[in-house]
N, C-alpha and C positions, 0 to 999 in steps of 0.2 A: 204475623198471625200465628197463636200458638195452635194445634189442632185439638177437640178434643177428641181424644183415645175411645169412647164408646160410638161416638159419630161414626169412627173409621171402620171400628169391629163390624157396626152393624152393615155400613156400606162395603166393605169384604165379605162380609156374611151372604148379601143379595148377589154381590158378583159370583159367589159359587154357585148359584142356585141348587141345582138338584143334586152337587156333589158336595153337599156342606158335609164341613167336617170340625173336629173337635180345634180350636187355637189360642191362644191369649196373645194379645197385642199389649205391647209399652209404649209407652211417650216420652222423649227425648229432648235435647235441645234443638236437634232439626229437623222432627217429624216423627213419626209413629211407626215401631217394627212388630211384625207377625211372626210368631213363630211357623208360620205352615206357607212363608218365604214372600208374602204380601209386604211389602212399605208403602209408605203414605208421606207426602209432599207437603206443605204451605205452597198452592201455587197464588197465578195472577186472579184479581177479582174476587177476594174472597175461597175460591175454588180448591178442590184436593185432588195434587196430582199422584197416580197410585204405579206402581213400580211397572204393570203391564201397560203401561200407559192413557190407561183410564183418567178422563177427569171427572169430578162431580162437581156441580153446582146445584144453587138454588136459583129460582126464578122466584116470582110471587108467587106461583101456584103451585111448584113443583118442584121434582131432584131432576138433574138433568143428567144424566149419565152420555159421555162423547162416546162407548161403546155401544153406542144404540137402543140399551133398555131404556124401556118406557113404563110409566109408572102414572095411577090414580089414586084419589083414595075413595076408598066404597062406603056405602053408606053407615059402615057397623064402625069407621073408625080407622081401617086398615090400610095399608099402604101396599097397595099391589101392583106387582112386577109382570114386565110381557114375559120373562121367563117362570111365571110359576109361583114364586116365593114373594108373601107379602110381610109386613109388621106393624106392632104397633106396640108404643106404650102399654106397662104392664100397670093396671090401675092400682094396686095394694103394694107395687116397690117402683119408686120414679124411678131408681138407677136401675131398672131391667126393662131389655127389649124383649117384647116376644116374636115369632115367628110362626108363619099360619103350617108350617111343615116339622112345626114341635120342637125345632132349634128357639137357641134364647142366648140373648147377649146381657151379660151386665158387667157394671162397675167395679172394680177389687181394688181398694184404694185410690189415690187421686190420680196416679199415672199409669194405671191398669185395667185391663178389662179383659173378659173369658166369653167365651161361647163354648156353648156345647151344641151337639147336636143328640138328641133325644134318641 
C-alpha cells in the first residue's frame, strides 16, 4: 500500500494540534518523511503507522486515531478533533486542506505536500 503524502500531512497536521507549525512532507518508496521529524508507515489493515507511534485508520464512519483523539464531523462539513483542530476539504482547490485554526495543507506535486500554519 502506497500512502498518500497529503492523507499523512494533514493527519500530522491534527496530531499537532494547538502547536502546529509550518512542514512539508515527501513520499518515498517505503512511506512518507516530514520535515518537522514526523514519518509515516504502510501499516496492517489499510492503516498508517506514524513514527510516535500513532496509528490511524478508517472505520465506516470515522478516523480512528490509537492515540486517543476522537473526531466528528459537524454539520457545516468539518472534521472535528477532541483536541481542538478540525478540517475540511477546500471547495475551490480539491488538493488543499483547510484547517478550522487557519492552518492549510496542500498538494505540491505528486510526491509532495506543505502546510503552513497561518
Amino acid at each position: 500500500m502506497s500512502l498518500n503524502v497529503l492523507e499523512v500531512a494533514v493527519y500530522a497536521m491534527v496530531m499537532l494540534g494547538g502547536a502546529q507549525q509550518n512542514f512539508v512532507c515527501e513520499s518515498n518508496p517505503t512511506g512518507v518523511r516530514c520535515s518537522h521529524g514526523v514519518a509515516a508507515f504502510p501499516s496492517e489493515k489499510a492503516s498508517i503507522m506514524f513514527s510516535d507511534g500513532t496509528r490511524v485508520s478508517k472505520d465506516a464512519r470515522r478516523l480512528v486515531f490509537s492515540n486517543g483523539l476522537t473526531n466528528f464531523m459537524d454539520s457545516a462539513g468539518w472534521v472535528q478533533f477532541s483536541n481542538g483542530i478540525g478540517f475540511r476539504r477546500d471547495m475551490r482547490v480539491a488538493t488543499r486542506i483547510r484547517f478550522t485554526s487557519g492552518a492549510m495543507c496542500e498538494q505540491v506535486g505528486e510526491n509532495m505536500a506543505r502546510c503552513n500554519k497561518s
